[in-house]
PAZAPA-4460 file (N, C-alpha, C; in steps of 0.05 Angstrom, whole numbers, plus 32768, in hexadecimal, padded with zeros to 4 digits):
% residues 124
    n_x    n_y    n_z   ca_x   ca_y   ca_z    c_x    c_y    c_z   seq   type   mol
   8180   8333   7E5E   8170   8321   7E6E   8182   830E   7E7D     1      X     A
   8176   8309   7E96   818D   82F4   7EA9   8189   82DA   7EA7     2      X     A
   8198   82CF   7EAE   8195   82B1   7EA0   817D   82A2   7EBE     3      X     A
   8187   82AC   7ED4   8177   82A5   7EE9   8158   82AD   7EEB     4      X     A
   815A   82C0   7EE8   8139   82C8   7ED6   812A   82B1   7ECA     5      X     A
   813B   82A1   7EB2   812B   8298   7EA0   8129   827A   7EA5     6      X     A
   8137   8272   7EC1   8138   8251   7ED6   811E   8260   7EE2     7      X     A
   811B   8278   7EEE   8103   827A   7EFB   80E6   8278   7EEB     8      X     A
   80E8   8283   7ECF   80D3   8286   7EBC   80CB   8269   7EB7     9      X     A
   80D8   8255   7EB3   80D8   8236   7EAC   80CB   822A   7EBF    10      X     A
   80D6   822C   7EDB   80CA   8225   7EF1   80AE   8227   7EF8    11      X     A
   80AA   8248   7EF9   808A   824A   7EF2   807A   8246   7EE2    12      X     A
   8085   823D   7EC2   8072   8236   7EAD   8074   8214   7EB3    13      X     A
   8086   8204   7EC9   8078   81EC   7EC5   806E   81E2   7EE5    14      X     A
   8071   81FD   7EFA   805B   81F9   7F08   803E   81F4   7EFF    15      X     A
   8036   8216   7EE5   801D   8212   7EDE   8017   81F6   7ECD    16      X     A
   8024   81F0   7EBE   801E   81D8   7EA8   8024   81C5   7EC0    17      X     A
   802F   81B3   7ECC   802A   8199   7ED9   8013   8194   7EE2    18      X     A
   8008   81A4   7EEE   7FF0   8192   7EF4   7FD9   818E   7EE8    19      X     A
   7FE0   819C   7EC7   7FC5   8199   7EB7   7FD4   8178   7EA8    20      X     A
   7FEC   817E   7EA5   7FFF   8167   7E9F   7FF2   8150   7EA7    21      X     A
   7FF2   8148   7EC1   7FED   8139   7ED6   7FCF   8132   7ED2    22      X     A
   7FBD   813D   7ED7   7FA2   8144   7ED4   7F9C   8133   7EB4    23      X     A
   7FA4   8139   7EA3   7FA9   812A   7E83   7FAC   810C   7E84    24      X     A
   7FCA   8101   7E8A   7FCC   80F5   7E8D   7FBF   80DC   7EA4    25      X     A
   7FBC   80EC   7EB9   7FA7   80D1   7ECD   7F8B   80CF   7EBA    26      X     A
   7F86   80E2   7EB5   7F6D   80E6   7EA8   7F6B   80C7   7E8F    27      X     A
   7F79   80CC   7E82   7F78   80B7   7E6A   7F85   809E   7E75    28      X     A
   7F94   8099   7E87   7F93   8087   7E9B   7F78   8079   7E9F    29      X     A
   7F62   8083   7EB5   7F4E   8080   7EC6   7F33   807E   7EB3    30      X     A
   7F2E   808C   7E9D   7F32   8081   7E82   7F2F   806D   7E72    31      X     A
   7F42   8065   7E73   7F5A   8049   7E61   7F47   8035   7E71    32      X     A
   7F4E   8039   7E8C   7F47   8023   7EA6   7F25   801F   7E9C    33      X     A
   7F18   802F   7E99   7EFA   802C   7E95   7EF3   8020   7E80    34      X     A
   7EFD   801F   7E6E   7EF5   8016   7E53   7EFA   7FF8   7E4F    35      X     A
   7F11   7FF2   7E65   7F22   7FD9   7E69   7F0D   7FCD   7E73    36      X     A
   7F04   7FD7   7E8C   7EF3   7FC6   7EA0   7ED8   7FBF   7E87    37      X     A
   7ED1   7FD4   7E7F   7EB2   7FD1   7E75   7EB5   7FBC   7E5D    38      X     A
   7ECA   7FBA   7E4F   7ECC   7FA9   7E3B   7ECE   7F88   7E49    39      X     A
   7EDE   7F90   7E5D   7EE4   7F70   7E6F   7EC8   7F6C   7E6A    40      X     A
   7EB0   7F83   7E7B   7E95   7F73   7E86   7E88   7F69   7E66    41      X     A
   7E81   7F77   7E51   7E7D   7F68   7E3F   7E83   7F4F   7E33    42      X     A
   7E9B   7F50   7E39   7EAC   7F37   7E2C   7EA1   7F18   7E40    43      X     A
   7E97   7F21   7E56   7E9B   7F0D   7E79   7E72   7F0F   7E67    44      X     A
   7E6A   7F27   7E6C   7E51   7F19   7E63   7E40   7F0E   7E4A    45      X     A
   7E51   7F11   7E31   7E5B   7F03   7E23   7E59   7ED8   7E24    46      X     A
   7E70   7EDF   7E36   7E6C   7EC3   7E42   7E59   7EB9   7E46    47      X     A
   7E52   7ECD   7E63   7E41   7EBB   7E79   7E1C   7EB1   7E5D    48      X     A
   7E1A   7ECA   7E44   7E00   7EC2   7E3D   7E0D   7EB0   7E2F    49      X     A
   7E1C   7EA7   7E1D   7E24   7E94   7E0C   7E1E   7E72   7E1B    50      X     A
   7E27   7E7D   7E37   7E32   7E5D   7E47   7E0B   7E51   7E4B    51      X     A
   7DF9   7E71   7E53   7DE5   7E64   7E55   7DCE   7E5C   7E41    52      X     A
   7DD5   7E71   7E25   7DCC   7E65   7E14   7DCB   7E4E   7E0A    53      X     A
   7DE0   7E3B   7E0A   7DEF   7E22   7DFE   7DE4   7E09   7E1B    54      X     A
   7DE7   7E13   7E32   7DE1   7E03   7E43   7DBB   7E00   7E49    55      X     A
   7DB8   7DE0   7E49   7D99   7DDE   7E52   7D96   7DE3   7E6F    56      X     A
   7DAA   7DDA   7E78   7D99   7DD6   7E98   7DA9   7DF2   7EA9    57      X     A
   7D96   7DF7   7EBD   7DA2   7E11   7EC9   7DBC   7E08   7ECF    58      X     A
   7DD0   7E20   7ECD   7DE9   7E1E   7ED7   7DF0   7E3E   7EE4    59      X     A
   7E08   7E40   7EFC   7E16   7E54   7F07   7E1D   7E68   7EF0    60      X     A
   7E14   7E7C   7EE7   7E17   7E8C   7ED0   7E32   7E9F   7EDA    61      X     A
   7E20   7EA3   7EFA   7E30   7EBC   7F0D   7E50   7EB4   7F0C    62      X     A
   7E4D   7E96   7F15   7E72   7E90   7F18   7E82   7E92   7EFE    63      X     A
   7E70   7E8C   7EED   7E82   7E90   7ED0   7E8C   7EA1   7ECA    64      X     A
   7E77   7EB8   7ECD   7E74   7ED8   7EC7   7E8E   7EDE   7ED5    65      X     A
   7E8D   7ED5   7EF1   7EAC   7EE4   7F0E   7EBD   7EDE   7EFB    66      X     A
   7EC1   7EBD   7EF5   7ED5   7EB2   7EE9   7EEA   7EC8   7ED2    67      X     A
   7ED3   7ED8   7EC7   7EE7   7EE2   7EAA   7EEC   7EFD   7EB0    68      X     A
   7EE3   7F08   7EC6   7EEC   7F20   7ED7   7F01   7F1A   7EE4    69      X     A
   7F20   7F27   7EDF   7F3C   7F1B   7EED   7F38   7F39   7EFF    70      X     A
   7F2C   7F4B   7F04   7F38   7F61   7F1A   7F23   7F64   7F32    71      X     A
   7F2C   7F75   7F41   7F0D   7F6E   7F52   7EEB   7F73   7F4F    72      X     A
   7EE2   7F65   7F61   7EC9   7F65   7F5B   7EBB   7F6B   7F6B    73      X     A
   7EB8   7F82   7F83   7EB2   7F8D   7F96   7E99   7FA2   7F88    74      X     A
   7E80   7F91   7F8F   7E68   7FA3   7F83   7E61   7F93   7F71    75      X     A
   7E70   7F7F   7F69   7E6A   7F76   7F43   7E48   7F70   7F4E    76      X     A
   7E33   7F77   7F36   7E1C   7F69   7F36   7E1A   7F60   7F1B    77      X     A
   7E07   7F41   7F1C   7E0C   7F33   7F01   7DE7   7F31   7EF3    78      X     A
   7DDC   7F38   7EEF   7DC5   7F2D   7EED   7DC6   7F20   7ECE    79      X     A
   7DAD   7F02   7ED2   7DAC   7EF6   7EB7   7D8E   7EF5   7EB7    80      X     A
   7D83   7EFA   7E9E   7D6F   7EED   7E9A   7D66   7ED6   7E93    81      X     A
   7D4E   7ECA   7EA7   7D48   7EAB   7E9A   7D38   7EA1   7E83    82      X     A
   7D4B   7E97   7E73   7D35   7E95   7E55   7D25   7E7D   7E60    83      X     A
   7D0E   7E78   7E4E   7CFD   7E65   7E4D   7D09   7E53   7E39    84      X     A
   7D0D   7E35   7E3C   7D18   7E27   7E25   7D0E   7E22   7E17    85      X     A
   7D08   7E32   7E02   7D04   7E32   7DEC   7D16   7E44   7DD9    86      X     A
   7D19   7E3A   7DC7   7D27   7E42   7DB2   7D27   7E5C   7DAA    87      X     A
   7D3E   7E6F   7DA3   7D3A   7E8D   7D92   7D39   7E9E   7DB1    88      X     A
   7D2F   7E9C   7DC7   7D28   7EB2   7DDF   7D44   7EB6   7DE8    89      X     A
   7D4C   7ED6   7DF0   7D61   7EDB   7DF2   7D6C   7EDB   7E17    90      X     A
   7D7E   7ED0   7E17   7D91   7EC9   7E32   7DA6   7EEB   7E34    91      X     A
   7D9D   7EFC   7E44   7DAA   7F0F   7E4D   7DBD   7F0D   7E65    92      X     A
   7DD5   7F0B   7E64   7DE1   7F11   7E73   7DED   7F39   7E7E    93      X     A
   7DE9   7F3D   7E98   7DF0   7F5E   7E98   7E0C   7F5B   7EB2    94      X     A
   7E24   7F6B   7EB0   7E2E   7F72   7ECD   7E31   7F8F   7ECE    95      X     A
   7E3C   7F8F   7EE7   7E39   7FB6   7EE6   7E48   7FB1   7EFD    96      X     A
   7E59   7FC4   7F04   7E69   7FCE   7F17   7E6D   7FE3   7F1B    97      X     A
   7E64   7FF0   7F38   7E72   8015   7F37   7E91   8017   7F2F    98      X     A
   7E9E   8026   7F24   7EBE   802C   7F1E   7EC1   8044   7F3A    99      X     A
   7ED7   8033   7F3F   7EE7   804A   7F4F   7F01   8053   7F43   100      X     A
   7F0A   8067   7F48   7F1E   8077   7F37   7F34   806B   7F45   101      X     A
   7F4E   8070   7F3E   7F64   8069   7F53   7F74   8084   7F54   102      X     A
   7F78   8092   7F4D   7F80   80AC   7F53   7F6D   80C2   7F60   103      X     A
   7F57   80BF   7F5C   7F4B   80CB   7F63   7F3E   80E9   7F59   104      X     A
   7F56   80F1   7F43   7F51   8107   7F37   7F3B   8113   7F26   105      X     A
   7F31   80FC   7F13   7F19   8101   7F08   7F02   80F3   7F1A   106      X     A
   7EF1   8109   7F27   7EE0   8102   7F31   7EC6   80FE   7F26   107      X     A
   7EC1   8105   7F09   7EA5   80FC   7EFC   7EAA   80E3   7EF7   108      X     A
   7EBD   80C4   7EFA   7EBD   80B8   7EF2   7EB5   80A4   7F0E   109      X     A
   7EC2   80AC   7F26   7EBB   80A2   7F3B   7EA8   8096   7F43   110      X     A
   7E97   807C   7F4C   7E7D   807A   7F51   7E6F   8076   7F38   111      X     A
   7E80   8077   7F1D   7E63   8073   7F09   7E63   805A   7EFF   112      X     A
   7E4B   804D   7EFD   7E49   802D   7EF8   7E5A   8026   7ED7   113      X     A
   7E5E   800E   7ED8   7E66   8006   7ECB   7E56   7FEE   7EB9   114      X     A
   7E52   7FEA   7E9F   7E42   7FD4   7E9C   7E45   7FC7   7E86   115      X     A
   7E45   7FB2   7E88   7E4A   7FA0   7E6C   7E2D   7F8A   7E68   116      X     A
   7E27   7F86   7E54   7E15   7F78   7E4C   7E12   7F68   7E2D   117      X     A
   7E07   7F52   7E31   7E07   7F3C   7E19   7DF2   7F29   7E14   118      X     A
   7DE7   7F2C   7E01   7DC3   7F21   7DF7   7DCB   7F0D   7DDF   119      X     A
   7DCB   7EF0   7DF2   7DC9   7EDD   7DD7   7DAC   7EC8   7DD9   120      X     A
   7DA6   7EC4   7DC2   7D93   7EAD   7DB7   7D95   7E97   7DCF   121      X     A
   7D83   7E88   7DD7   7D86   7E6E   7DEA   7D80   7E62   7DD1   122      X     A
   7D97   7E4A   7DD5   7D9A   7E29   7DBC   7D90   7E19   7DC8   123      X     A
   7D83   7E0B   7DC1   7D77   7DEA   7DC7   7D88   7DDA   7DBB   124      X     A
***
C-alpha cells in the first residue's frame, strides 16, 4: 500500500466527519446559549414578583425585570399580574423572548420563544 494513498484516505474521512463535527459542537453551543437566557428570565422574574410582592404601592416592575437582563432585549415582553392587596393572592411575574440562533445552523431553535416565569404570595 502507498503511503500517498493513505494522506488521501484521511483527507476524505475528515472531509465526511467535519461537518457533523461542526454541526455537534454549534449545536451544544446554541443550546448552552438557551438554557442561559431562559434561566436569566426566571431568575429577572423571580425578582420582578418578589419586588412586587413586598412592595404596597404600584411600582415599575418592567424596569426592574430589564434591570437583571445584562444581554439584549429586542422583543423582550414582560407581563405582571395585578394582585388585589390582600394578603396570600399570588403576584405573577412572566418574560418571554423569541431566541435567535447565532450560527444559524440549528434551525428548530430559531424563532422559538423563550420564557421564564415566577408566582409569589403578595405580603402586607
Amino acid at each position: 500500500m502507498n503511503l500517498n494513498n493513505q494522506k488521501g484516505a484521511a483527507l476524505v474521512e475528515m472531509a465526511i466527519i467535519l461537518p457533523i463535527l461542526f454541526l455537534i459542537v454549534f449545536g451544544i453551543f446554541e443550546f448552552g446559549r438557551a438554557m442561559y437566557i431562559t434561566n436569566t428570565f426566571n431568575n429577572a422574574a423571580r425578582e420582578g414578583a418578589r419586588l412586587a410582592a413586598v412592595m404596597p404601592v404600584p411600582i415599575s416592575i418592567d424596569a426592574h425585570v430589564r434591570n437583571c437582563i445584562p444581554f439584549d432585549q429586542a422583543g423582550l415582553t414582560i407581563t405582571t399580574s395585578t394582585p388585589t392587596p390582600a394578603s396570600g393572592d399570588p403576584v405573577t411575574v412572566t418574560v418571554t423572548q423569541p431566541f435567535h440562533t447565532i450560527t444559524g445552523l440549528i434551525p428548530m431553535l430559531d424563532g422559538k420563544i423563550l420564557k421564564g416565569e415566577a408566582t409569589i404570595r403578595y405580603e402586607l
